[in-house]
RODO-2510 file (C-alpha; in nm, 4 decimals, decimal comma):
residues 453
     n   res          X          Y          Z
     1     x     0,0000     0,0000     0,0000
     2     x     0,1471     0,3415    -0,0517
     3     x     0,2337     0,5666     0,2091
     4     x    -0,0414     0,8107     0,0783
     5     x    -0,3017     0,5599     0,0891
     6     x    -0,1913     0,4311     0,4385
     7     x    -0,2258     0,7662     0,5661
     8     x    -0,5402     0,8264     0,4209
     9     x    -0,6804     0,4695     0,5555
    10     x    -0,5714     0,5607     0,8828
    11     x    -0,7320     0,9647     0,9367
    12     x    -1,0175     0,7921     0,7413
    13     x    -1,0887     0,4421     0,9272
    14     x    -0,9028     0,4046     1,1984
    15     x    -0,8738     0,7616     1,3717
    16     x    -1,2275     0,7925     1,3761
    17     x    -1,2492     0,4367     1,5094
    18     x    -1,0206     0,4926     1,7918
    19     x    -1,1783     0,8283     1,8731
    20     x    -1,4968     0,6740     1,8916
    21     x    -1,3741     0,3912     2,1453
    22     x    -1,2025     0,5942     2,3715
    23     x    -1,3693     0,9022     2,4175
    24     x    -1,6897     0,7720     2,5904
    25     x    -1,4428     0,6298     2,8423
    26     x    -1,3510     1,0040     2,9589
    27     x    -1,6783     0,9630     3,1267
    28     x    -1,6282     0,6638     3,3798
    29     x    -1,2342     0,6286     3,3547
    30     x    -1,0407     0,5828     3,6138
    31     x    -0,7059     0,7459     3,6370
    32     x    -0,4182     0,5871     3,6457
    33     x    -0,1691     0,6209     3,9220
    34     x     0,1389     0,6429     3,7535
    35     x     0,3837     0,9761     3,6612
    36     x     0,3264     1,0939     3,3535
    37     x     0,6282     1,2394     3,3092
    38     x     0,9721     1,1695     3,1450
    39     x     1,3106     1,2898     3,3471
    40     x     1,0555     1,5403     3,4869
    41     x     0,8497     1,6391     3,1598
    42     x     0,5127     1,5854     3,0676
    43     x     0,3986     1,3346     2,8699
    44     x     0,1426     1,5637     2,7302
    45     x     0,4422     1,8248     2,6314
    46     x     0,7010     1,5601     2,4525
    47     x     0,4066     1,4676     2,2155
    48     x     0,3439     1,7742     2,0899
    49     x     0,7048     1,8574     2,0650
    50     x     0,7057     1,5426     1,8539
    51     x     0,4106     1,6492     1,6318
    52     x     0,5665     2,0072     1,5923
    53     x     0,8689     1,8279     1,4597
    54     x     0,6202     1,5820     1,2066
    55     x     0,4690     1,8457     1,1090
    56     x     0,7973     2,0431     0,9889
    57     x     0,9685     1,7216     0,8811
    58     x     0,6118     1,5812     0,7175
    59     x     0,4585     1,9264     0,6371
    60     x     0,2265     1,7083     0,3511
    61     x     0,0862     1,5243     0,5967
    62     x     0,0486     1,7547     0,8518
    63     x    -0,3341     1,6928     0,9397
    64     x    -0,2588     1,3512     0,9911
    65     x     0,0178     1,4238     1,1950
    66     x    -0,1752     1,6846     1,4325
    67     x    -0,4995     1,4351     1,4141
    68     x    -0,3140     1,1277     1,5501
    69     x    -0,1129     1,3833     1,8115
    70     x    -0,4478     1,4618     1,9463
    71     x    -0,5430     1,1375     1,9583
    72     x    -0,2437     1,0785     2,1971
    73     x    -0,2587     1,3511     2,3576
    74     x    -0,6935     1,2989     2,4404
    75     x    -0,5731     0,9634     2,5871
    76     x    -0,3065     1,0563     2,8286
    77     x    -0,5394     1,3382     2,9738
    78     x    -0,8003     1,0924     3,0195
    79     x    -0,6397     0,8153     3,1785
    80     x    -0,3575     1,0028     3,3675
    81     x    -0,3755     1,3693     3,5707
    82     x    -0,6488     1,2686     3,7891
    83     x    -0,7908     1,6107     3,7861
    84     x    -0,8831     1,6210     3,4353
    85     x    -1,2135     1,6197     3,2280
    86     x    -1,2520     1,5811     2,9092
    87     x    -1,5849     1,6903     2,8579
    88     x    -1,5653     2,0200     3,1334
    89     x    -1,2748     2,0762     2,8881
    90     x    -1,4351     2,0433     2,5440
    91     x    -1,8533     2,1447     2,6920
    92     x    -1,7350     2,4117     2,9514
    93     x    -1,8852     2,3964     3,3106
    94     x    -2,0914     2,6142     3,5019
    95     x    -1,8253     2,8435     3,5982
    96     x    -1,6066     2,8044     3,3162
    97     x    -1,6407     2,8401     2,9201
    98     x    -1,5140     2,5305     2,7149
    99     x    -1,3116     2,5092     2,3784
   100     x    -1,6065     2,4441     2,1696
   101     x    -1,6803     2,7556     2,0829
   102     x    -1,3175     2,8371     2,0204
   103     x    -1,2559     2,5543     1,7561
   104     x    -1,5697     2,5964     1,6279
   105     x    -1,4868     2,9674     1,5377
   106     x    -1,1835     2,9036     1,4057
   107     x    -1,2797     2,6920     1,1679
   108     x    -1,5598     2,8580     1,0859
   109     x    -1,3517     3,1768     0,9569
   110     x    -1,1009     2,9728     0,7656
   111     x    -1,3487     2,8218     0,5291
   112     x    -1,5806     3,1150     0,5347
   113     x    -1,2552     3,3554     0,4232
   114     x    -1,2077     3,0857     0,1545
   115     x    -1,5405     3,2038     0,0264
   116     x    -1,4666     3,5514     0,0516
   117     x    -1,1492     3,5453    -0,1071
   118     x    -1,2952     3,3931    -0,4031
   119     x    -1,5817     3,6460    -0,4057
   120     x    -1,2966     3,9170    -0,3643
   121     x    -1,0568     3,7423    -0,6606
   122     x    -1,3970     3,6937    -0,9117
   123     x    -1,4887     4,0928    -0,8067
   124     x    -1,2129     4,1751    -1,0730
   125     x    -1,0916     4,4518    -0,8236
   126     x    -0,7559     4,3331    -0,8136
   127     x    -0,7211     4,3331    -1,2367
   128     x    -0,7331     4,7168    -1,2053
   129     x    -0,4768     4,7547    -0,9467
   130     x    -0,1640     4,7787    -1,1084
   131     x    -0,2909     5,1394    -1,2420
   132     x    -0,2496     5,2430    -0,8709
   133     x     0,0110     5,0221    -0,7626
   134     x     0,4270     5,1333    -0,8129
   135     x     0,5565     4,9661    -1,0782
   136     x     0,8879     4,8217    -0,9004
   137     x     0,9400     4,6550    -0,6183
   138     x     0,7545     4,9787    -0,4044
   139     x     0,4276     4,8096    -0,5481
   140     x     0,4740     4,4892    -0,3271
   141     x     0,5284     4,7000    -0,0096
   142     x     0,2577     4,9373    -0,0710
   143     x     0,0375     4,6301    -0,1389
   144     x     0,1954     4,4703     0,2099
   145     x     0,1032     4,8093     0,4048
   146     x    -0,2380     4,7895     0,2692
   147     x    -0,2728     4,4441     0,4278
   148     x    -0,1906     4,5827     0,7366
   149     x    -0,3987     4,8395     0,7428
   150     x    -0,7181     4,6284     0,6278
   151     x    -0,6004     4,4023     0,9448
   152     x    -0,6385     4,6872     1,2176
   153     x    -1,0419     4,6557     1,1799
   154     x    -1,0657     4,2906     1,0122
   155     x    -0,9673     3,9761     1,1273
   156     x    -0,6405     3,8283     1,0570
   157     x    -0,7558     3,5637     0,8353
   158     x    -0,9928     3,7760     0,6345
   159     x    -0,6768     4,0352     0,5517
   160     x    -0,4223     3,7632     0,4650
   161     x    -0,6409     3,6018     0,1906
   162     x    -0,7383     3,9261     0,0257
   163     x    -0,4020     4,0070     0,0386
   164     x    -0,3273     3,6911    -0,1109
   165     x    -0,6250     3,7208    -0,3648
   166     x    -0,4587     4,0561    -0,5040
   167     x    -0,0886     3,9082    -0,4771
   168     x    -0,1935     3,6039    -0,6993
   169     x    -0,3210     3,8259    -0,9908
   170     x    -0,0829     4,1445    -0,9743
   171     x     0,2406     3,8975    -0,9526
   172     x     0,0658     3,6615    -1,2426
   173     x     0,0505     3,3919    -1,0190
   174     x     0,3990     3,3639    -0,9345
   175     x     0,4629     3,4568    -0,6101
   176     x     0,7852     3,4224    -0,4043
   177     x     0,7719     3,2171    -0,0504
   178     x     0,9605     3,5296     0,1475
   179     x     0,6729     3,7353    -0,0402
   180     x     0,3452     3,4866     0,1358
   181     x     0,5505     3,4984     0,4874
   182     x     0,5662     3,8770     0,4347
   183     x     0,1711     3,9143     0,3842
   184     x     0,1068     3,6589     0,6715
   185     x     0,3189     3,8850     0,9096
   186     x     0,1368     4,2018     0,7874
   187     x    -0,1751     4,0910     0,8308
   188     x    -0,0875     4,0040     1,2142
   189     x     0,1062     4,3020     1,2891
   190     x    -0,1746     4,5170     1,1792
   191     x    -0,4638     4,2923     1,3934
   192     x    -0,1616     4,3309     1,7015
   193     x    -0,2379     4,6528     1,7705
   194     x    -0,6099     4,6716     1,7257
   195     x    -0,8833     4,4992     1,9542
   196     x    -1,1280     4,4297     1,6083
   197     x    -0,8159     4,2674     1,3934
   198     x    -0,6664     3,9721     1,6068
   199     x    -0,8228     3,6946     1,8496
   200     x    -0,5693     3,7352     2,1493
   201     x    -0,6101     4,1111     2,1381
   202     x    -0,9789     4,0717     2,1402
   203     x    -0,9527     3,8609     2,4010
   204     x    -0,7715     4,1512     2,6196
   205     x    -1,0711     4,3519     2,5776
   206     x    -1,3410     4,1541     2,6416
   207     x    -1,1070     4,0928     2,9813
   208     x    -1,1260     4,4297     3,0917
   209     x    -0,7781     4,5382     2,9373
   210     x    -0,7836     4,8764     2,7854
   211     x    -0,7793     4,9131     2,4082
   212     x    -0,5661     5,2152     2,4367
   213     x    -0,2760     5,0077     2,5726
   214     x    -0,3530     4,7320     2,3229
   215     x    -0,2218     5,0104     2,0407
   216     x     0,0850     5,0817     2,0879
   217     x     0,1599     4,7173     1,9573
   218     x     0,1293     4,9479     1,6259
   219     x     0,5127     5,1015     1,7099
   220     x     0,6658     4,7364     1,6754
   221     x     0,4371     4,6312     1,4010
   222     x     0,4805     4,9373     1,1783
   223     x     0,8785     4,9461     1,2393
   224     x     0,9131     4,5146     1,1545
   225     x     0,7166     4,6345     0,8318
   226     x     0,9875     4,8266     0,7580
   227     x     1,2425     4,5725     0,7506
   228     x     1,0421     4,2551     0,6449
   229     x     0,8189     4,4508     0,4134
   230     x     1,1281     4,6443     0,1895
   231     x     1,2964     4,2777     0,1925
   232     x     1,0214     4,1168     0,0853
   233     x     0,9258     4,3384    -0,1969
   234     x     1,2449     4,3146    -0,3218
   235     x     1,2290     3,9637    -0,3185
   236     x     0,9472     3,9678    -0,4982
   237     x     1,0542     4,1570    -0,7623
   238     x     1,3586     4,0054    -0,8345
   239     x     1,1345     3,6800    -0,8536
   240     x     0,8329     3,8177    -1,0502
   241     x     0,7964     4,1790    -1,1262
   242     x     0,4412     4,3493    -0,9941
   243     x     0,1901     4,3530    -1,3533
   244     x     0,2922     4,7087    -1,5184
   245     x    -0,0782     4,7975    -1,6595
   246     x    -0,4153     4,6728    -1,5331
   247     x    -0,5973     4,4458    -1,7568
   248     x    -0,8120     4,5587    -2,0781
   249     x    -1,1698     4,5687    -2,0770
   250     x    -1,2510     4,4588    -1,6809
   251     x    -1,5497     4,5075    -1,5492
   252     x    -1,5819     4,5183    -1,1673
   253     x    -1,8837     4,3154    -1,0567
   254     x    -2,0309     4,5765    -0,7661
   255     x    -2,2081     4,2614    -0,6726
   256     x    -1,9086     4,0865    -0,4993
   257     x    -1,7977     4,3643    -0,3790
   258     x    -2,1117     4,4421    -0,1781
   259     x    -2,0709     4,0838    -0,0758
   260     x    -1,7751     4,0894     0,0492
   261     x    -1,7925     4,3931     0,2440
   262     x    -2,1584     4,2302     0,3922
   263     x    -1,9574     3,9020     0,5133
   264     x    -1,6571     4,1838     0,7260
   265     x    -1,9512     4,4017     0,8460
   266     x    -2,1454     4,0854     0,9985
   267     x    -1,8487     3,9280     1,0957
   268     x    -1,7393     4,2640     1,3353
   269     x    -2,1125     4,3044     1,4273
   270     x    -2,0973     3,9039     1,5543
   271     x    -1,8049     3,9605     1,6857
   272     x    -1,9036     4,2336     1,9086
   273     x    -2,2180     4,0862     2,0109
   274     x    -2,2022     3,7549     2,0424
   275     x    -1,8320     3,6988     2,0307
   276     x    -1,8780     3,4804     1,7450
   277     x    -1,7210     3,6132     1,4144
   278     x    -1,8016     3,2901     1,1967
   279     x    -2,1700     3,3235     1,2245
   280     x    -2,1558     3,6678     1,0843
   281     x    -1,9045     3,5631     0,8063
   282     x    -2,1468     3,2771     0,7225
   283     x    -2,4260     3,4719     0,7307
   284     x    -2,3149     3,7345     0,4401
   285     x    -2,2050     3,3934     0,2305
   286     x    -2,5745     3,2666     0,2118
   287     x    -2,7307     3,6114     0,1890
   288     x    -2,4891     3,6510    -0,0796
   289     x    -2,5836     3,2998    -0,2569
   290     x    -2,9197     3,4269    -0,3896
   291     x    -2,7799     3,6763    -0,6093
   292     x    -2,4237     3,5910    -0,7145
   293     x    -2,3088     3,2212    -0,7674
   294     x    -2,0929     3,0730    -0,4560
   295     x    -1,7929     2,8703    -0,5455
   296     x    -1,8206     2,6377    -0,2194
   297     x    -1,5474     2,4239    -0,4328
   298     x    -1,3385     2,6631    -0,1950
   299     x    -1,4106     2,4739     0,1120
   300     x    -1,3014     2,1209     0,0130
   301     x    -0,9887     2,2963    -0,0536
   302     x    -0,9740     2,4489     0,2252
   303     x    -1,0454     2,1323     0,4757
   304     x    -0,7626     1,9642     0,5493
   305     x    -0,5686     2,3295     0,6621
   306     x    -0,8680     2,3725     0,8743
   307     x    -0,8748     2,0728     1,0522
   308     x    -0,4948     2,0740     1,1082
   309     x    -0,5522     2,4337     1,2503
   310     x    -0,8073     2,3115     1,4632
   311     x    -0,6282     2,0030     1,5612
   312     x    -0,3339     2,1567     1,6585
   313     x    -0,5169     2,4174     1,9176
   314     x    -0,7063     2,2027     2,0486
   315     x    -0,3905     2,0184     2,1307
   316     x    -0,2190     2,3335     2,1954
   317     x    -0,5323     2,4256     2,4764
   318     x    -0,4455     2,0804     2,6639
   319     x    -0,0992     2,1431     2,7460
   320     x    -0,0216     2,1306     3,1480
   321     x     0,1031     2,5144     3,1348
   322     x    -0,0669     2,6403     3,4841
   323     x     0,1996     2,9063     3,5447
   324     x     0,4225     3,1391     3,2927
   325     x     0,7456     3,3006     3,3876
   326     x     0,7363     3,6070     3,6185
   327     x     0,6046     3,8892     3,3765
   328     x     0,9097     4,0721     3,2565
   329     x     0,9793     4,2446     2,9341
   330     x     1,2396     3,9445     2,8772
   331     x     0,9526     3,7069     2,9331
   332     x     0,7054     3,8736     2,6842
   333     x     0,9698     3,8767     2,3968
   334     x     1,0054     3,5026     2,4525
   335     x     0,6790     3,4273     2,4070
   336     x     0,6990     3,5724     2,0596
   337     x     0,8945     3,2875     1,9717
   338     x     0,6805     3,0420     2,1704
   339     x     0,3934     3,1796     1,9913
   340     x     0,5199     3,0935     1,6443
   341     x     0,4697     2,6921     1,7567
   342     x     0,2200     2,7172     2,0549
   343     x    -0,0976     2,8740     1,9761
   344     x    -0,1293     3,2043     2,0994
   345     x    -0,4979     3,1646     2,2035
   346     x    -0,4511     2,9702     2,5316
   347     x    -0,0730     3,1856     2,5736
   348     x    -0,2160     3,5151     2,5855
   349     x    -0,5634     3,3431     2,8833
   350     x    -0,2635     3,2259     3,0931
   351     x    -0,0748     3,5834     3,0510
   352     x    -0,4363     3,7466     3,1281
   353     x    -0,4846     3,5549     3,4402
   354     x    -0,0986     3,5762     3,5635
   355     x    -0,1540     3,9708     3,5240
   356     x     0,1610     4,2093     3,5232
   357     x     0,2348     4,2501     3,1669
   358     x     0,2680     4,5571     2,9439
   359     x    -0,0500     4,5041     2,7404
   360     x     0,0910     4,6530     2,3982
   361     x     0,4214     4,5076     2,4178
   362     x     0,2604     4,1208     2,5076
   363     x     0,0039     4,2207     2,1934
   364     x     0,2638     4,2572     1,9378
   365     x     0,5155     3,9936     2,0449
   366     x     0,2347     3,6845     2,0921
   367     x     0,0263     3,8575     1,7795
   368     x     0,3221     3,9224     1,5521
   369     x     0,5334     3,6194     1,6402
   370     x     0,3617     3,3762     1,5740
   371     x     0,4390     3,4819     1,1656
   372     x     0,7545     3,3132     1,2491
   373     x     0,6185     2,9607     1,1129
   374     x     0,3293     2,8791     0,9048
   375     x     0,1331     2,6957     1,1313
   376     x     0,2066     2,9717     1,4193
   377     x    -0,1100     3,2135     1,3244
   378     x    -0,4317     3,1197     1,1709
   379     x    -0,3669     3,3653     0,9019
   380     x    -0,0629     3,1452     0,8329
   381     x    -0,2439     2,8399     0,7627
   382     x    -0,5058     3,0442     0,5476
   383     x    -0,2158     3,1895     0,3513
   384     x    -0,0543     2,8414     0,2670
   385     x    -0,4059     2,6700     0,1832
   386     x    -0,3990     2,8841    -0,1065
   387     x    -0,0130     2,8611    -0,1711
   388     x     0,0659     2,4671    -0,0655
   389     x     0,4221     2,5022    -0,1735
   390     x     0,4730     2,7583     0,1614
   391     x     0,4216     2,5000     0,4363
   392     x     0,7912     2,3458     0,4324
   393     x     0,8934     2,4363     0,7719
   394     x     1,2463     2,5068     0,6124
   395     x     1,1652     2,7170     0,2970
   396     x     0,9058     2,9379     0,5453
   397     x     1,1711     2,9958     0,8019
   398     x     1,4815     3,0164     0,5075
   399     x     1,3031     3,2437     0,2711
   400     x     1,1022     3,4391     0,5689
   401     x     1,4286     3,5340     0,7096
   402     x     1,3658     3,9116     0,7238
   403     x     1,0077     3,8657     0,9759
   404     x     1,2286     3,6847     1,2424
   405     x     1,4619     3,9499     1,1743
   406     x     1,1845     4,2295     1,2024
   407     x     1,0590     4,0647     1,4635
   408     x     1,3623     4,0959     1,7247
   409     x     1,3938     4,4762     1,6149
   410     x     1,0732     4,5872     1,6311
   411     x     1,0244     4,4450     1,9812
   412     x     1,3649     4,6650     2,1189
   413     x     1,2904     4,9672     1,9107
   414     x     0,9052     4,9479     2,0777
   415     x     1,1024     4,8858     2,4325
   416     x     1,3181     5,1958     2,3662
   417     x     1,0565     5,4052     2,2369
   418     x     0,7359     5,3379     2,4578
   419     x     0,8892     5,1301     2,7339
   420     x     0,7546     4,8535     2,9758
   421     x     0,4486     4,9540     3,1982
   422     x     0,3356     4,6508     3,3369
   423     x    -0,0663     4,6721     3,4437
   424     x    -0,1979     4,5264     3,7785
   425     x    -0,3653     4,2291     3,7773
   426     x    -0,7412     4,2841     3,8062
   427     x    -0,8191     3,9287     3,8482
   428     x    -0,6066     3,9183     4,1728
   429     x    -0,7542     4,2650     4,2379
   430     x    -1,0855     4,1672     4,2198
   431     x    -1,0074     3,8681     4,4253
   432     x    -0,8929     4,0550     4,7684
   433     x    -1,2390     4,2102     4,6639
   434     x    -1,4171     3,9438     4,7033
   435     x    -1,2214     3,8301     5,0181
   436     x    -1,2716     4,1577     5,1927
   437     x    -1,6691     4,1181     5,1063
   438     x    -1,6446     3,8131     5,2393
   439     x    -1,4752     3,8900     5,5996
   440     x    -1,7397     4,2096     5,6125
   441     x    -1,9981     3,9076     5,5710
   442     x    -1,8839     3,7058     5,7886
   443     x    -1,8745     3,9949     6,0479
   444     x    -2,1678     4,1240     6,0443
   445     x    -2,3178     3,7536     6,0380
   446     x    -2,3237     3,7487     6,4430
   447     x    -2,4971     4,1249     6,4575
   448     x    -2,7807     4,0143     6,2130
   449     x    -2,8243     3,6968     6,4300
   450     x    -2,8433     3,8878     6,7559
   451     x    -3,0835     4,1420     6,5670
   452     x    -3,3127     3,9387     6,4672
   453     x    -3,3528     3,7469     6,8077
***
């Protein structure tokens, strides 16, 4: 049997199989008493190690490599920390939210973006561009800066495909590696520094953090664009120069265009209601569907980066990380490069709970960073659905030189020029809150008593 079909057999047959045994045990199973650890390390932390490294040495098969990870990974939190559920974890709890609504978001947005982009791509918009766009390599960068400015108010995901849409038809589909890593890291420094554009920054508001703070992120992200964006452009152009003169005789369809902008506006007006982006963004695609023609071919093209995505957060969410380095400035620029292979989603809940960070400065380095690898930002794995050759972990990395590069000096020209100002922590705060409430109680409990008699 070849090694395609054998993986295919297995995600198809026996994964499901095996999920289906084994998760109805979470319910009634009995923990083992044994250490799950390895010369002190948790089994739960060498297997994803070991499916960050299939995925970068198998980056092909890297849904099947984060599926049967998860797998593994489900397993050992059922039947060893005695303190785990599975289903609290997955359903939630009365005091506590689950992941559900998490995963099912995310992969909501990536195959609803897939739809947009396609709506965006068939609007003919970007066919007229090169009139407005510099006809050297300025063209790339002024196309990059317009990704991150479309990211400060959109999501992410939504910015990098556009901006992968336009790239694919103003470079004639030819477009260099270091180019895609370039639009993936725009489109995450501009959602850094804006509560509407990225999840973990979104997640600081909705926490109580100030949006103000959450801005100056835009001091690091605008000075990385000047060093990855330049380098990128150029690579660009060397590779494929930008199209001189827009096409002859296009017609914009003002249909698609009111389509896409529908899908954004829902998907911000979800957002800030309900805290649920993908029901907006699905929303605009069937409202949409009665008067333009839907290519949903986009989403079985689109499934296999999806549930890798997926796959690999959820994984990410069940890692044993219950405390974070004390919050220093030293501390927050390492998690940019933590970021890059452990999803930022559950990073930036512990750093919100552990309180003491600089807000801005923990925006841009766990928003930005994880640009670093392909599978490190949602917007990443959107990117390299619609470019497959970008998801070797060594021609990202190579070729995406200049983001790591950007990265490192944006963060210390941000330190020099805004500084650290770490916040208080308002959950502690609002702890000795409730503790002082609580003694007043428990005061005046013997007055009321002797009242009443």
């Amino acid at each position: 049997m070849k090694r395609k079909n054998i993986y295919k057999w297995f995600s198809l047959k026996i994964l499901p199989l095996l999920i289906m045994l084994f998760l109805p045990l979470s319910l009634n199973a009995s923990p083992l008493h044994i250490d799950p650890t390895v010369f002190g390390i948790r089994y739960e932390f060498i297997v994803f190690g070991l499916v960050l490294i299939g995925i970068a040495l198998f980056s092909k098969r890297a849904m099947y490599v984060a599926l049967s990870g998860l797998l593994i990974i489900v397993l050992i939190k059922i039947f060893f920390p005695p303190d785990f559920s599975f289903t609290e974890h997955l359903f939630g709890s009365l005091t506590s939210q689950g992941e559900w609504k998490s995963l099912l978001n995310l992969a909501g947005l990536l195959l609803g973006f897939a739809v947009l982009a396609r709506h965006f791509e068939e609007s003919k918009v970007s066919d007229i561009l090169p009139n407005y766009l510099p006809n050297d390599w300025k063209g790339g960068f002024v196309l990059l800066f317009f990704v991150m400015v479309l990211a400060t108010f959109l999501d992410s995901i939504a910015s990098a495909m556009i901006g992968g849409a336009i790239a694919l038809t103003v470079f004639k589909g030819k477009v260099h590696i270091g180019y895609l890593v370039a639009i993936v890291a725009a489109s995450n420094g501009g959602g850094a520094g804006s509560v509407l554009g990225n999840m973990p920054t979104t997640m600081m508001w909705i926490d109580g953090v100030d949006p103000i703070l959450v801005t100056r992120a835009f001091v690091g992200s605008v000075t990385s664009l000047m060093i990855f964006g330049i380098a990128a452009s150029i690579q660009q152009d060397r590779f494929q120069q930008i199209q001189h003169d827009a096409t002859i005789g296009v017609k914009i369809d003002l249909g698609r265009i009111f389509i896409v902008i529908l899908i954004l506006v829902l998907a911000i007006i979800t957002n800030w209601k309900f805290g649920f982006p993908a029901l907006g963004v699905w929303l605009g695609i069937g409202i949409g569907a009665f008067f333009r023609k839907t290519s949903w071919d986009e989403i079985p093209k689109s499934i296999q980066g999806t549930i890798f995505l997926v796959a690999l957060v959820a994984s990410a969410s069940m890692m044993p990380v219950n405390q974070l380095p004390a919050a220093t400035w030293q501390s927050a620029f390492s998690l940019g490069f933590v970021s890059a292979v452990f999803d930022n989603i559950p990073l930036t809940k512990l750093c919100l709970v552990q309180g003491g960070y600089d807000w801005g400065i923990l925006a841009y380095t766990v928003g930005f960073g994880g640009s670093m690898i392909w599978f490190g930002s949602s917007a990443g794995v959107a990117i390299t659905n619609m470019y497959p050759e970008a998801k070797s972990v060594f021609n990202y990395v190579k070729k995406g030189w200049h983001v790591t590069l950007a990265y490192i000096i944006g963060f210390f020209v941000m330190l020099q020029i805004v500084g650290w100002h770490p916040s208080p922590n308002h959950h502690n705060e609002n702890l000795k809150t409730e503790i002082k409430i609580n003694k007043i109680k428990q005061t005046l409990e013997p007055i009321q008593i002797v009242s009443k008699k």
